[in-house]
N, C-alpha and C positions, 0 to 999 in steps of 0.2 A: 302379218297378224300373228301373237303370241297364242300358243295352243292353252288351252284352258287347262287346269289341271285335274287331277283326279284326286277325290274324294281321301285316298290314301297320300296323297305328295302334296294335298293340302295339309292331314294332320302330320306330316314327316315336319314340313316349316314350323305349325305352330307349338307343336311337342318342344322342337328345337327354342323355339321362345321362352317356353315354359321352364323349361330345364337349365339354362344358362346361368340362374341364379337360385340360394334356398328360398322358399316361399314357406311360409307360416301355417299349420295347420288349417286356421282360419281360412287363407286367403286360398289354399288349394282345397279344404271345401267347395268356396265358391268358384274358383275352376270348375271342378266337376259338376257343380251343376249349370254352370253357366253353358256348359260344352255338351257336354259328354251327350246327353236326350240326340242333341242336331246330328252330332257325327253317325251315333248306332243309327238313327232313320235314317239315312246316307246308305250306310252299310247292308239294312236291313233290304230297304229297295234293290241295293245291287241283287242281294242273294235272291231276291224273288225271284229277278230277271233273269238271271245269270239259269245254265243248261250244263253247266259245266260243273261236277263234284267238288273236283280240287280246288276249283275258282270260291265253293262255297264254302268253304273249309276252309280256304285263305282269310277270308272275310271273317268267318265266324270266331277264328283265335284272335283276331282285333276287338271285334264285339265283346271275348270271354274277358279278354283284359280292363275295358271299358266296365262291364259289368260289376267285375273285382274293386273298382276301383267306384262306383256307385254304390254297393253293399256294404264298402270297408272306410269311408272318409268321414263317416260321423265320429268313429275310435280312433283316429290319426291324433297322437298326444306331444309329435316332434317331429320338427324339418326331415328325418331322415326317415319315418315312416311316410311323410309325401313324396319324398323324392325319390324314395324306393320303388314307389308306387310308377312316379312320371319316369323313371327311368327304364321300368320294364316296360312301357306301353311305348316309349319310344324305340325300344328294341324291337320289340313285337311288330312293331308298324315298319321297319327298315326290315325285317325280313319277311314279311306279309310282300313287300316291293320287289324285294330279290325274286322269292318265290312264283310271282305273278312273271315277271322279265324271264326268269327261266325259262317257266314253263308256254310261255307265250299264249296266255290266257286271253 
């Protein structure tokens, strides 16, 4: 039986989807809204749950990126203002994982 994944190494895959090609202002618009609400209540949950600081902290700079990226896609006027966007938030999320494995959260 394959272990389920977690909420962070699910959006590591789909980031990775996201990002492999340019996407049009438009259509990463609709990414973000089509995503972005589901992942933060994902995240939002962990932190409730979570007793741990660091673990909330790790959580919360995925959230901040998520957020940046709901505040700022209505003004996105060129592929590389999206993909600047999806590229930080896939960094954000591959070291959000590091940091979580390090620190054995």
């Amino acid at each position: 039986m394959e272990k389920e994944l977690s909420v962070l190494e699910r959006m590591n895959k789909w980031i990775h989807e996201i990002t492999w090609e340019y996407r049009t202002p438009s259509e990463s618009y609709q990414i973000v809204c089509d995503n972005y609400y589901d992942f933060k209540s994902e995240l939002l949950t962990i932190i409730q749950k979570s007793k741990k600081e660091e673990e909330k902290q790790i959580y919360q700079s995925v959230i901040d990126v998520l957020d940046n990226g709901t505040n700022t896609c209505h003004n996105w006027c060129c592929d590389e203002d999206c993909m600047d966007h999806f590229q930080s938030l896939s960094s954000r999320i591959r070291i959000a994982l590091t940091e979580l494995e390090d620190d054995e959260l």
